[in-house]
N, CA, C and O atoms as a GROMACS GRO file, in nm:
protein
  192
    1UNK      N    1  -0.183  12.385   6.009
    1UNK     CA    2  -0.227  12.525   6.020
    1UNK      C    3  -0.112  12.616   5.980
    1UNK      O    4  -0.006  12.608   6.042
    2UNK      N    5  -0.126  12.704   5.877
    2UNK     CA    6  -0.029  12.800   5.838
    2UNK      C    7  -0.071  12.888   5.832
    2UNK      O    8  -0.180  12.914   5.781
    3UNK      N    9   0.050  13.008   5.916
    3UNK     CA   10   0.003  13.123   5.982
    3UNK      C   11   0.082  13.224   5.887
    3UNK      O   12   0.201  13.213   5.917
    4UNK      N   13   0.069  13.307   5.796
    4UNK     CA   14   0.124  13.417   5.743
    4UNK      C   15   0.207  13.514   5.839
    4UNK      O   16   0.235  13.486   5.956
    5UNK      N   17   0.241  13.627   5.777
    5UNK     CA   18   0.305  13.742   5.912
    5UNK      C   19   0.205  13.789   5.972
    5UNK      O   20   0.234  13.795   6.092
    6UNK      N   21   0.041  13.846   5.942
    6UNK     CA   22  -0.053  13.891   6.019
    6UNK      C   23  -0.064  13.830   6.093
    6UNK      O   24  -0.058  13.871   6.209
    7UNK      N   25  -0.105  13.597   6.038
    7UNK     CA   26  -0.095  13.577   6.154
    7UNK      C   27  -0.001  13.530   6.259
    7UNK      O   28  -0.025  13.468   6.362
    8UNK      N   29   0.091  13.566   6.221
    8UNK     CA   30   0.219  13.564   6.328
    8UNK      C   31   0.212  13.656   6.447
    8UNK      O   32   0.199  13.639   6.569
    9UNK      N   33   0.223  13.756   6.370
    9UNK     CA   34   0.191  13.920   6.446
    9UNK      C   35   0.097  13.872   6.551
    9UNK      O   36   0.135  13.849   6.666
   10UNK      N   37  -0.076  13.849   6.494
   10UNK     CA   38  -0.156  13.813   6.582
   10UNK      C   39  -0.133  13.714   6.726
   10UNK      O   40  -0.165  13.725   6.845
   11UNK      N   41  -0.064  13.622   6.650
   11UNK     CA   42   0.017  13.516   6.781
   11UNK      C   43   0.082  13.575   6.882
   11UNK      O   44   0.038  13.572   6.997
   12UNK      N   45   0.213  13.644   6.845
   12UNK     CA   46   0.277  13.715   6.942
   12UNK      C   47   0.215  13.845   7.019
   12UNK      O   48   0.273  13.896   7.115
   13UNK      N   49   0.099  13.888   6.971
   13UNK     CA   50   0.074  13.978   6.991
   13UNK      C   51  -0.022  13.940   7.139
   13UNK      O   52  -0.018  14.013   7.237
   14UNK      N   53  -0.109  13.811   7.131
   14UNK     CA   54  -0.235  13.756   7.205
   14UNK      C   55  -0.098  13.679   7.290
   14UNK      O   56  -0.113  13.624   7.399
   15UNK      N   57   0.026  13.687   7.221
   15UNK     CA   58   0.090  13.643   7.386
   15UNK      C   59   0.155  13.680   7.497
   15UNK      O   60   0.208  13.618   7.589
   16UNK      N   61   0.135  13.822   7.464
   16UNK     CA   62   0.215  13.918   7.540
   16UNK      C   63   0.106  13.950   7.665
   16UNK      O   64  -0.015  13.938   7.648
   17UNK      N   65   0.177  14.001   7.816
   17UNK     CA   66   0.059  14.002   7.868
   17UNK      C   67   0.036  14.169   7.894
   17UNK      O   68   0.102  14.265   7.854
   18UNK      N   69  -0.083  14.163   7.973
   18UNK     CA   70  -0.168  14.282   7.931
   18UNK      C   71  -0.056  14.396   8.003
   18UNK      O   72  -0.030  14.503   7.948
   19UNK      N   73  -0.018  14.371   8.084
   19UNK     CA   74   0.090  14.444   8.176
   19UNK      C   75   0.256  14.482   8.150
   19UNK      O   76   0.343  14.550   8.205
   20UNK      N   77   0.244  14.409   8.049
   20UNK     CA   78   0.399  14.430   7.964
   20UNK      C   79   0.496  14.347   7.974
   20UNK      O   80   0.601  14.356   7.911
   21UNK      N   81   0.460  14.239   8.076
   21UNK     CA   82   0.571  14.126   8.048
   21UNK      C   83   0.527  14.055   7.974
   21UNK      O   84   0.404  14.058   7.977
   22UNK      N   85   0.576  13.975   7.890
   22UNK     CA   86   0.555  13.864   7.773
   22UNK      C   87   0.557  13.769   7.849
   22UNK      O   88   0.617  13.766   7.957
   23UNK      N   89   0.453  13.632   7.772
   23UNK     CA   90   0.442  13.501   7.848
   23UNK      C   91   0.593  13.397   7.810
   23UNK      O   92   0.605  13.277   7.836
   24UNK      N   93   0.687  13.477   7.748
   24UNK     CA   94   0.779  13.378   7.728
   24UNK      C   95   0.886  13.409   7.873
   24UNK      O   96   0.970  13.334   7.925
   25UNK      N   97   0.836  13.572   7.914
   25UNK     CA   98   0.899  13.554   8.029
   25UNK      C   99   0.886  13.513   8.134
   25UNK      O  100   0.980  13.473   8.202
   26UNK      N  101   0.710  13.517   8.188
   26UNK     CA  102   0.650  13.458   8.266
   26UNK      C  103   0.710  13.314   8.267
   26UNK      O  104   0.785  13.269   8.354
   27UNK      N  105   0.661  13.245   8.150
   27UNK     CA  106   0.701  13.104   8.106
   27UNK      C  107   0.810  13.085   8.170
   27UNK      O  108   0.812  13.007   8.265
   28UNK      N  109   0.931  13.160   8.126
   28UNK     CA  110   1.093  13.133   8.215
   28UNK      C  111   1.125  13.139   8.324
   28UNK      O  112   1.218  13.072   8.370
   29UNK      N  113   1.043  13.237   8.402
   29UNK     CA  114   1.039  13.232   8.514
   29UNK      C  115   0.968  13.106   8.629
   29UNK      O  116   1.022  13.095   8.739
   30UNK      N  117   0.885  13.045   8.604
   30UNK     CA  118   0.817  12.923   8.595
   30UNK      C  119   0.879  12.841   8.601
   30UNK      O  120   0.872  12.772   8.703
   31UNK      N  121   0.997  12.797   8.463
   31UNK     CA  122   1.044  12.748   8.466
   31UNK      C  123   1.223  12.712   8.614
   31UNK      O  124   1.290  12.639   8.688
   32UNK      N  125   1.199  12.811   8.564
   32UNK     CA  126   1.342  12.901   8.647
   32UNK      C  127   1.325  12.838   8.800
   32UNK      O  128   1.429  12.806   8.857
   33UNK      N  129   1.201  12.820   8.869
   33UNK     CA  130   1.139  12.831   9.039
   33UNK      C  131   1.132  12.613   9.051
   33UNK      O  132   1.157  12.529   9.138
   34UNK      N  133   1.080  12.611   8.898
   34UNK     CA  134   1.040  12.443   8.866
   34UNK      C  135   1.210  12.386   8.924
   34UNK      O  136   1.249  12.321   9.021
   35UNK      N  137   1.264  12.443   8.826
   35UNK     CA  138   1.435  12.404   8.882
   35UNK      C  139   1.458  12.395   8.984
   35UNK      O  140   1.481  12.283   9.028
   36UNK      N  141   1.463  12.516   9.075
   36UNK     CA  142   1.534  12.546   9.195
   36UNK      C  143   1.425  12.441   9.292
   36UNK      O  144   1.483  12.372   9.377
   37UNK      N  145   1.322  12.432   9.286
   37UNK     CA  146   1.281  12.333   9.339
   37UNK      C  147   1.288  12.206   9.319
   37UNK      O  148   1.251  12.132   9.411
   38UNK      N  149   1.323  12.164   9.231
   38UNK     CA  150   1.356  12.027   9.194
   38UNK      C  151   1.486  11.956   9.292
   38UNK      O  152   1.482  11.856   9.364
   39UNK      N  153   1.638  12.082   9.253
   39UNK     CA  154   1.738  12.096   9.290
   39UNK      C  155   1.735  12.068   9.465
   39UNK      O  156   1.820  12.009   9.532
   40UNK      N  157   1.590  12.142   9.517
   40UNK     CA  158   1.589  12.164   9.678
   40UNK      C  159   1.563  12.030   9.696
   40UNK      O  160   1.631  11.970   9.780
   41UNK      N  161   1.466  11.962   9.625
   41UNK     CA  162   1.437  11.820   9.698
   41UNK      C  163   1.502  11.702   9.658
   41UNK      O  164   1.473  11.589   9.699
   42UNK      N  165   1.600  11.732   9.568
   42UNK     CA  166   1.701  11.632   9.526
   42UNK      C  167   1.810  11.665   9.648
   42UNK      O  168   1.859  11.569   9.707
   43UNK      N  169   1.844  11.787   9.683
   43UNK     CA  170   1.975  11.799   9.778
   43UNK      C  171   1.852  11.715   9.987
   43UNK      O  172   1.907  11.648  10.075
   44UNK      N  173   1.716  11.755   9.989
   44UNK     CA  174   1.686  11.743  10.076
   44UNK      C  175   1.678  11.541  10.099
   44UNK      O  176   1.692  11.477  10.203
   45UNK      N  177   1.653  11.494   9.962
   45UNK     CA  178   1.672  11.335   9.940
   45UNK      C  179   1.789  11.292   9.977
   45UNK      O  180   1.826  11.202  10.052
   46UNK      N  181   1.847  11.375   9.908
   46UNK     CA  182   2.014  11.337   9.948
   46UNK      C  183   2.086  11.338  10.116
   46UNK      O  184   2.169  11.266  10.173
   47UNK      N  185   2.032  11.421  10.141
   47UNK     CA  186   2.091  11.461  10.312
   47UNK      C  187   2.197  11.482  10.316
   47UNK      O  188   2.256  11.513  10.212
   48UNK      N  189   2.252  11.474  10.416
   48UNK     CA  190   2.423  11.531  10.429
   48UNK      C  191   2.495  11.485  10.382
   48UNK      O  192   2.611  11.525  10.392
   0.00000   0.00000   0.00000
């Protein structure tokens, strides 16, 4: 599938959300919580 600049534009455009944050930030943030929880139950495995 090859997307020109319209449809590039169109892409970024259907990924932004309706409220003004972009899903790449949403996305990071997501990501960001995935971590810190990972981190919590690796230190809670671990114990003292």
């Amino acid at each position: 599938m090859v997307l020109n600049n319209d449809g590039t534009r169109g892409v970024v455009h259907f990924l932004r959300d309706q409220r003004g944050n972009s899903f790449f930030e949403h996305a990071l943030l997501l990501s960001l919580m995935a971590v810190v929880c990972l981190i919590a139950l690796l230190a809670i495995c671990k114990g003292p």
